[in-house]
C-alpha positions as CSV (number, residue, x, y, z in Angstrom):
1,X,4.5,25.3,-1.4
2,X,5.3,25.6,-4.8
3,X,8.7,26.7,-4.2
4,X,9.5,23.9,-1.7
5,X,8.5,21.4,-4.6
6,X,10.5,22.8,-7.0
7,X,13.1,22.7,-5.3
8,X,12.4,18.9,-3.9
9,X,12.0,18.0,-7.9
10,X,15.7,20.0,-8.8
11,X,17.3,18.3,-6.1
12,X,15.8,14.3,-7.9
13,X,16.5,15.6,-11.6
14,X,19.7,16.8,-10.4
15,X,20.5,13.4,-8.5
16,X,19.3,11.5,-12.1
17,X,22.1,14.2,-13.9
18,X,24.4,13.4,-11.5
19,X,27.4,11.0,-13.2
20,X,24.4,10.1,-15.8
21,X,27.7,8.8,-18.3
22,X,28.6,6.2,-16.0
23,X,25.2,4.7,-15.5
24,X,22.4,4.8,-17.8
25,X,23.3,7.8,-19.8
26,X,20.5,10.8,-19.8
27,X,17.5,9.1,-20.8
28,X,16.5,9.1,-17.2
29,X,17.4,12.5,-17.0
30,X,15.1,13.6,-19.7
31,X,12.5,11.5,-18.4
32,X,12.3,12.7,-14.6
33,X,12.7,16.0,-16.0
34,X,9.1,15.9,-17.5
35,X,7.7,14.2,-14.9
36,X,8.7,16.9,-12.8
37,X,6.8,19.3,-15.6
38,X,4.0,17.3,-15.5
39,X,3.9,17.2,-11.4
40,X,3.9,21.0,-11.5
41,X,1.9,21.6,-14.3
42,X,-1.1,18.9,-12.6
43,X,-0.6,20.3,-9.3
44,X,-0.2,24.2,-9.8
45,X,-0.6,25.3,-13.4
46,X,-3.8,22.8,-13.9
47,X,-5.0,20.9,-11.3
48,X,-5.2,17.5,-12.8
49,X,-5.0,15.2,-10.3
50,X,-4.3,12.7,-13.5
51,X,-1.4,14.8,-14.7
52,X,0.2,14.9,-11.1
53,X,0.1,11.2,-10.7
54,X,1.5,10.6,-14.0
55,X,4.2,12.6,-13.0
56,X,4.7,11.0,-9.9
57,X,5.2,7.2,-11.7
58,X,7.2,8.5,-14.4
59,X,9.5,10.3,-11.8
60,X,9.3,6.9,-9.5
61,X,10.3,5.0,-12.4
62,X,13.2,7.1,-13.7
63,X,14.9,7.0,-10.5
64,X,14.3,3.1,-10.5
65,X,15.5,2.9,-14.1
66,X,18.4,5.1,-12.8
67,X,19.4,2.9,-9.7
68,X,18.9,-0.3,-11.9
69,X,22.3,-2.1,-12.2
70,X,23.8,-2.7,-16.2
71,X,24.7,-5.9,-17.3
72,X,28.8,-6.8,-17.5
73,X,29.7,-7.4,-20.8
74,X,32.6,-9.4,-21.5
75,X,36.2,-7.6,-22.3
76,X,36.9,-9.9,-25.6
């Protein structure tokens, strides 16, 4: 299973990379990248059920941070 959820976590870090310049830039990147850590490190390294759901959150709210629309600013 481990290598099933790595893989699941590459492919949502890889979505959050994914024309990062033309959204929100790579602080979501960064950020579902050590969520992922922390989902590995509670779930296989550790088994820290508080480290895993931390990771969970943190890689639910990068994505929404992600998907979040930016504000128009005004060509002047």
């Amino acid at each position: 299973m481990l290598k099933v959820t790595i893989g699941a976590l590459a492919v949502s870090v890889g979505f959050l990379a994914y024309k990062a310049r033309q959204r929100r830039g790579y602080k979501p990147f960064w950020a579902g990248l050590a969520a992922s850590l922390f989902i590995v490190v509670g779930k296989y390294i550790f088994d820290i059920q508080l480290v895993l759901y931390s990771g969970v959150i943190l890689l639910i709210a990068a994505s929404l941070w992600n998907s979040w629309p930016k504000k128009k600013t005004a060509n002047r």
